[in-house]
C-alpha positions in Angstrom: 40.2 21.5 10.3 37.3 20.9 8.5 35.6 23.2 6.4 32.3 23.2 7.6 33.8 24.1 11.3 35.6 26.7 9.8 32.9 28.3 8.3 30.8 28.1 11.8 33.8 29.9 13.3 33.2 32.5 10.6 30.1 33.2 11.3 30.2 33.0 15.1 33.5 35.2 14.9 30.9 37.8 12.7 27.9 37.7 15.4 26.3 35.1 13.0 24.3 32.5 14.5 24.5 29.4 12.7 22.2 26.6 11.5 21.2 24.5 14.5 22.6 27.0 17.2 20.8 29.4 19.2 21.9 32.5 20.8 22.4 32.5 25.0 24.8 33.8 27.3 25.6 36.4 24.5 26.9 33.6 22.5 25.7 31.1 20.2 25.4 27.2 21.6 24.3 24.5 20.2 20.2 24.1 20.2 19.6 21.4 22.3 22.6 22.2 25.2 20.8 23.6 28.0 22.0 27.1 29.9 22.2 26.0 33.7 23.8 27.0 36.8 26.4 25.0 38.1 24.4 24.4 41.1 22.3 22.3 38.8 24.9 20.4 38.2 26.9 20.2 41.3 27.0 20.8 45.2 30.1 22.5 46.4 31.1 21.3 50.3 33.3 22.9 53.0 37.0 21.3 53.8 38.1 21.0 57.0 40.6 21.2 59.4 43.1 18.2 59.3 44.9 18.8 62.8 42.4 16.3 64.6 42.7 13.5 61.6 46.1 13.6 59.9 48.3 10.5 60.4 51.9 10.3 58.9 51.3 7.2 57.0 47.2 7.4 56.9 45.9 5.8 52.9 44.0 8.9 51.8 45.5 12.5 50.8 44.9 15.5 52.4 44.8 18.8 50.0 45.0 22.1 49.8 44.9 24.3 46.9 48.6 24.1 46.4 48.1 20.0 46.4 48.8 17.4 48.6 49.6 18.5 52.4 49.6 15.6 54.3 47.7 11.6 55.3 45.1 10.7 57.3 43.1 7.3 57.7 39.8 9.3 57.4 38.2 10.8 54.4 35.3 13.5 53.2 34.1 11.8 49.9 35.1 8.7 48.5 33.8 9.9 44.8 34.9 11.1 41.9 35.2 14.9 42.9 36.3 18.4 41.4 38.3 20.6 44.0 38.1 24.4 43.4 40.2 26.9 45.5 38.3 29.0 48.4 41.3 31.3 49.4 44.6 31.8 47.7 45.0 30.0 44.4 41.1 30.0 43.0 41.9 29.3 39.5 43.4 25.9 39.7 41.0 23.1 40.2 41.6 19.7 40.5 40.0 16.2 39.4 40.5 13.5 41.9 39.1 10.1 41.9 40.0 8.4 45.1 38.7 9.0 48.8 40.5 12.4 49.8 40.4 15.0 52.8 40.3 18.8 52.1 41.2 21.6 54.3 39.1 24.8 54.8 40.7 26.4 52.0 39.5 24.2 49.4 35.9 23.7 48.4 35.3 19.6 47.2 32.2 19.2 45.1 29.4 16.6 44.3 28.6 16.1 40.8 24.8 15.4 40.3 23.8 12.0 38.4 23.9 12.2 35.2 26.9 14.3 34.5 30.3 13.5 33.8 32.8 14.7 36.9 35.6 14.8 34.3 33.9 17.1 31.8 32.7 19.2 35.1 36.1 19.7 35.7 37.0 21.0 31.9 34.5 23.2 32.1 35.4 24.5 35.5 39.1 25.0 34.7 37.8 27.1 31.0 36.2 29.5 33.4 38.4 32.7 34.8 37.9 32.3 38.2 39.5 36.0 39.1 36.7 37.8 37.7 34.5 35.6 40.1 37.2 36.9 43.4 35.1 38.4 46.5 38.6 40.0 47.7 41.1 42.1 46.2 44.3 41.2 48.5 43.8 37.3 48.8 41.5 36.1 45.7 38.4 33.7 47.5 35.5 32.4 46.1 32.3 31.6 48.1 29.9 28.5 47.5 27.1 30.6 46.5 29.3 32.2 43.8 30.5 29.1 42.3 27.2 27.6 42.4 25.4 30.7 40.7 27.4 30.9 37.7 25.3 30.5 34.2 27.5 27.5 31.8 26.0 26.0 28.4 26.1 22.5 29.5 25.2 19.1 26.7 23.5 15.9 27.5 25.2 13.3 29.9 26.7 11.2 26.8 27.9 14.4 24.9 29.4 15.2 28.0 31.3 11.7 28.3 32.6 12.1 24.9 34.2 15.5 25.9 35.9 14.4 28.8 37.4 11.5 27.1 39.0 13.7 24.5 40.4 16.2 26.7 41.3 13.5 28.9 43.4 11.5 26.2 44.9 15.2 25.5 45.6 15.4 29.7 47.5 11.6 29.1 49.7 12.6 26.2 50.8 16.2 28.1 51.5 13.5 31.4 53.7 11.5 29.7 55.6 13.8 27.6 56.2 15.6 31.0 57.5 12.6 32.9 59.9 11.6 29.8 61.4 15.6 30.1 61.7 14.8 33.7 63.4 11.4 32.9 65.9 13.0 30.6 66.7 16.2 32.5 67.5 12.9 35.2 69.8 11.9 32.8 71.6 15.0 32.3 71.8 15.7 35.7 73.5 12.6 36.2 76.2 13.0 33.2 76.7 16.7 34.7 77.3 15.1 38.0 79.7 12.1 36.7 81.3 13.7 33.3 81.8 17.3 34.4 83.9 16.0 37.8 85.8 13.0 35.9 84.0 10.3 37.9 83.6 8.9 34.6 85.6 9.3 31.5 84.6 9.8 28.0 86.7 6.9 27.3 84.5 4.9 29.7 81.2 5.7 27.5 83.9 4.9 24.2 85.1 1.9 25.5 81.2 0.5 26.8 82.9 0.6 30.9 81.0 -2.1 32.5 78.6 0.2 34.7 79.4 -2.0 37.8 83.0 -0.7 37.4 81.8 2.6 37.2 79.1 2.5 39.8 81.9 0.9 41.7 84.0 4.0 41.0 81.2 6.6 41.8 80.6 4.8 45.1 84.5 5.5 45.8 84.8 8.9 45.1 81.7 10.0 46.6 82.7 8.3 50.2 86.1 10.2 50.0 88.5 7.0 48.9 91.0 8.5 45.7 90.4 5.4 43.1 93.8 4.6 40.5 94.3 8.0 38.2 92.7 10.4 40.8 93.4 12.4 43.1 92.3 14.9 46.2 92.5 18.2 45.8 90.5 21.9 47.6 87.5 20.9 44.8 87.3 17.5 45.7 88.9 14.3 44.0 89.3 14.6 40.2 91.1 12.9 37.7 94.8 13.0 38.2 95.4 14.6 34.4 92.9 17.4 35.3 94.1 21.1 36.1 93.2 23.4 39.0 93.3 27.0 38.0 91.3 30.1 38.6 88.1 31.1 36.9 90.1 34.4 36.3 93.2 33.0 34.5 90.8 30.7 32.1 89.6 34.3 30.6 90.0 36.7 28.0 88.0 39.1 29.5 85.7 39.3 32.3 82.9 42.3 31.5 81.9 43.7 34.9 79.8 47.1 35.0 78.4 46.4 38.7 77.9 49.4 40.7 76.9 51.8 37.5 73.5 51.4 35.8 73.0 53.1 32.2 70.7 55.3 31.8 68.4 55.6 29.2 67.9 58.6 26.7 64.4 60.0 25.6 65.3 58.2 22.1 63.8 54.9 21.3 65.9 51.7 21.1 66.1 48.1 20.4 68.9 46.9 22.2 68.1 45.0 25.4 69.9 45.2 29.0 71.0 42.1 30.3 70.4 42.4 34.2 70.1 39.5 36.5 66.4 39.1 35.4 66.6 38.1 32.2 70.1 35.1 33.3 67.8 31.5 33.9 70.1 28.7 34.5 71.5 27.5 31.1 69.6 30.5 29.2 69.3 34.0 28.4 65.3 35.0 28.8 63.5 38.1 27.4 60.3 37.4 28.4 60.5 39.2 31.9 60.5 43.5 31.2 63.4 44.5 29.8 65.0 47.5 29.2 65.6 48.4 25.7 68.3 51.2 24.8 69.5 53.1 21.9 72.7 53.2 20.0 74.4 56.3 21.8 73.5 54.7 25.0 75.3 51.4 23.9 78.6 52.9 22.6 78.7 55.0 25.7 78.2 52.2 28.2 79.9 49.3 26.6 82.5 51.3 24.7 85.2 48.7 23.7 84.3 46.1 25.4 81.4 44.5 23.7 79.4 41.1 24.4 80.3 38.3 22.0 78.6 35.4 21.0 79.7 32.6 22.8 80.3 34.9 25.9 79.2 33.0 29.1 76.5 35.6 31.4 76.8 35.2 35.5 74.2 36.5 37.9 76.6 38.2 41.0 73.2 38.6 43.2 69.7 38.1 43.5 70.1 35.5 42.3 73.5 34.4 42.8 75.3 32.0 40.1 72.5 31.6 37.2 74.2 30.9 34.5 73.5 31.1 30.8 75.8 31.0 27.2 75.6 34.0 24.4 73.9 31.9 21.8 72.8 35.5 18.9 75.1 37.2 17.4 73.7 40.7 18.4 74.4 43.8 21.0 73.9 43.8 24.3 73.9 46.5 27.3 75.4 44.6 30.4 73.2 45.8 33.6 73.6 45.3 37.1 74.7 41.9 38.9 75.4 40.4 36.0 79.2 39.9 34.7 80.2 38.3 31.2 83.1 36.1 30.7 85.2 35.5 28.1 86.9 32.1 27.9 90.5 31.5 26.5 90.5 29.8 23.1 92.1 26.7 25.2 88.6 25.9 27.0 85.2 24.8 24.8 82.4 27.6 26.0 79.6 25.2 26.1 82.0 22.8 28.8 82.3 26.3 30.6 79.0 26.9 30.6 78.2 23.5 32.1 80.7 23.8 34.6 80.0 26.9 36.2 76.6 25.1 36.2 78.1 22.2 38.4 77.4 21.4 42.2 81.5 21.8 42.7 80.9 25.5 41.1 78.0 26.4 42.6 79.1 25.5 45.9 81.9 27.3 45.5 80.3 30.6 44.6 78.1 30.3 48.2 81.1 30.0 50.0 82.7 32.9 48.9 79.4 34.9 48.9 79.0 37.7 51.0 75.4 40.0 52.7 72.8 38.7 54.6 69.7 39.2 53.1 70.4 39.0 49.6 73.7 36.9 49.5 76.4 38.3 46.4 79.4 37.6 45.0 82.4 41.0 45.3 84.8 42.1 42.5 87.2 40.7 45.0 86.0 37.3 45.6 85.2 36.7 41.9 89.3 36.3 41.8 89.7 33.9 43.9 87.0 31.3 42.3 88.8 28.5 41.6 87.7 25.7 38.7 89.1 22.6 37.2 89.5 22.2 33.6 90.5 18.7 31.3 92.4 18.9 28.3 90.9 20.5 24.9 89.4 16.6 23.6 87.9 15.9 26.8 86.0 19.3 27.1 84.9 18.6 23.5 83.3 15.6 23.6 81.6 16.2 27.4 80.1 19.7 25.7 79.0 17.2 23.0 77.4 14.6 24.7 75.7 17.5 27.2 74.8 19.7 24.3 72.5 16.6 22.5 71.1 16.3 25.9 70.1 20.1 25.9 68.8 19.6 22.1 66.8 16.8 23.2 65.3 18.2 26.2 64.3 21.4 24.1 62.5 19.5 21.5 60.2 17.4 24.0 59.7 21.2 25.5 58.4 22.4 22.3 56.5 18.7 21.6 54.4 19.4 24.8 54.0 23.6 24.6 52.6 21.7 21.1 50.3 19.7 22.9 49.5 22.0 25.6 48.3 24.3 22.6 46.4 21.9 21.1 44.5 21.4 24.4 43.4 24.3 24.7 42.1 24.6 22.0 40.0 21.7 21.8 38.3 22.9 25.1 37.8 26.3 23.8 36.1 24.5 20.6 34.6 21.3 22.5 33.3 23.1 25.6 31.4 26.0 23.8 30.0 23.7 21.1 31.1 25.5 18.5 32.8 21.5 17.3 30.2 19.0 17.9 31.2 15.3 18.8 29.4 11.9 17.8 28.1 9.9 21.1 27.6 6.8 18.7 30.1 3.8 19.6 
């Protein structure tokens, strides 16, 4: 960042106002932006109801403020437009360009000449709608609201050059979250193939023509048993492949269900795992957790203790989330949850990824049990059966799914980068506080 901007911040950030800036709406903009209300700039419309225009295959969308709803062949504004919630979700609007249709729960607007409809929409989605709420059980927003509310807006060009950052900013975050979507794809589809032996690890050593393979697939997915398979009670798997139970594959199983620890008056730092805090493939602290102290710990877990590498298993609400021990560190098992311990004979990562599986998953519904909330009994976790390939083959399908993980997780952090950067370039951008040139 440059230093002059730095310095500006400074001063703003110390009630300063600084060369060229004057102060309005308690803050200091820029001298020549203007303090308008958005119905200056904009005129907010009424949906309507679809019932008498939607058409399965109509050209135009029809939306409400959770997106698109349905077709139709008829439209309410063929311009560029900025949707804003009227009931429900308020504080998500949306930037359409093409002819569209909006229901009564979602207010379209017309953007006055003379101001960009892209930078109307950054500056609509900066401001916190809730505040604006006329209800307290279902958040809604009325027209005159909307319309009365004081923004610092810039001339028409400054305004262009706005939207066209934030909009390159909108481009990057889009693509960087259809290539996560691409290779979480492609890890559902090695999890899928690998993880049931439709295709070998030799098969991606060897470079296995893919028509063989999709040949293969084809096969075992309409029920025929290909050469070096066979059919067994969790579906057709490769002939060297053992069926066992999930109980016989562990060391230990860690199963506290029916007790809950209770806390002392002392302070602690060691967290209960409860079905909360289980996400599929990982272990999540940021919903409340329960944090106990030492005596509560020996007490509870006594001698058996979760280890690293440890694989945690949701029982119930929700049922088979699954998620590996990654930190070395203690841990107070809570309710529905059970930890397993895996024999030295089976890789925890292809574990973890198997009781992930379709085959595993499906499994653990059919042997589920209630009605409202559906769970899995002491009893039934015995019978669970599971299928397990020798020691190299575990090893190099952990492997290949593991770099897959690794990858995914790095694009995650490359857009939460991204998404960061974003926002601040509309906090900085939209209050004038950085200043952009309008020359070509």
């Amino acid at each position: 960042m440059r230093e002059d901007i730095k310095r500006r911040i400074e001063q703003i950030r110390r009630g300063e106002v600084p060369e060229g800036y004057k102060k309005s709406l308690d803050v200091p903009i820029p001298e020549d932006w203007k303090v308008k209300r958005l119905g200056e700039i904009l005129k907010i419309k009424y949906g309507k109801d679809q019932k008498d225009v939607e058409k399965k295959d109509g050209m135009y969308p029809i939306l409400a403020t959770g997106g698109v709803i349905g077709r139709t062949d008829r439209y309410l504004y063929d311009k560029p437009s900025v949707l804003i919630g009227r009931k429900g979700t308020i504080d998500r609007p949306m930037y359409i360009e093409t002819p569209f249709w909006t229901v009564d729960t979602l207010f379209y607007s017309i953007v006055r000449d003379n101001n960009s409809v892209r930078f109307v929409h950054y500056l609509i989605s900066s401001i916190n709608w809730k505040k604006y709420s006329e209800a307290t059980t279902l958040p809604s927003l009325s027209s005159s609201v909307i319309e009365g509310i004081k923004a610092a807006i810039p001339e028409s060009d400054e305004q262009t050059k706005i939207a066209e950052i934030l909009s390159t900013c909108d481009r990057v975050i889009e693509l960087k979250k259809k290539l996560i979507e691409e290779k979480k794809k492609v890890k559902k589809w090695f999890m899928q193939t690998l993880l049931t032996g439709m295709i070998r690890v030799k098969d991606i050593e060897n470079a296995t023509p893919y028509e063989e393979l999709k040949k293969r697939i084809e096969q075992i997915r309409s029920g025929q048993v290909p050469e070096g398979y066979r059919k067994t009670e969790l579906g057709i798997i490769s002939h060297d492949w053992e069926i066992t139970g999930l109980e016989k594959i562990c060391k230990l199983i860690i199963d506290k269900r029916g007790k809950t620890p209770k806390k002392d008056s002392s302070d602690g730092d060691i967290p209960g795992l409860s079905a909360h805090n289980v996400k599929m493939g990982k272990i999540d602290f940021t919903f409340p957790t329960t944090y106990y102290s030492e005596d509560v710990f020996n007490r509870w877990m006594k001698s058996e203790k979760i280890e690293r590498e440890d694989i945690i298993m949701t029982t119930e609400a929700p049922l088979g989330n699954i998620a590996l021990v990654e930190e070395a560190r203690k841990y107070i098992l809570g309710q529905r949850v059970v930890a397993l311990r895996l024999k030295d004979s089976v890789n925890s990562t292809f574990g973890k990824h198997l009781l992930m599986s379709n085959v595993f998953q499906r499994k653990l519904q059919e042997l589920a049990t209630g009605t409202t909330a559906k769970g899995l009994s002491k009893r039934n976790l015995k019978y669970l059966k599971i299928y397990i390939p020798d020691t190299e083959t575990q090893e190099a399908v952990s492997s290949i799914l593991s770099s897959a993980d690794k990858e995914i997780d790095l694009l995650n952090k490359d857009l939460e980068q991204w998404e960061i950067k974003k926002k601040s370039l509309m906090q900085l951008l939209l209050t004038g506080i950085v200043r952009v040139s309008t020359e070509n």
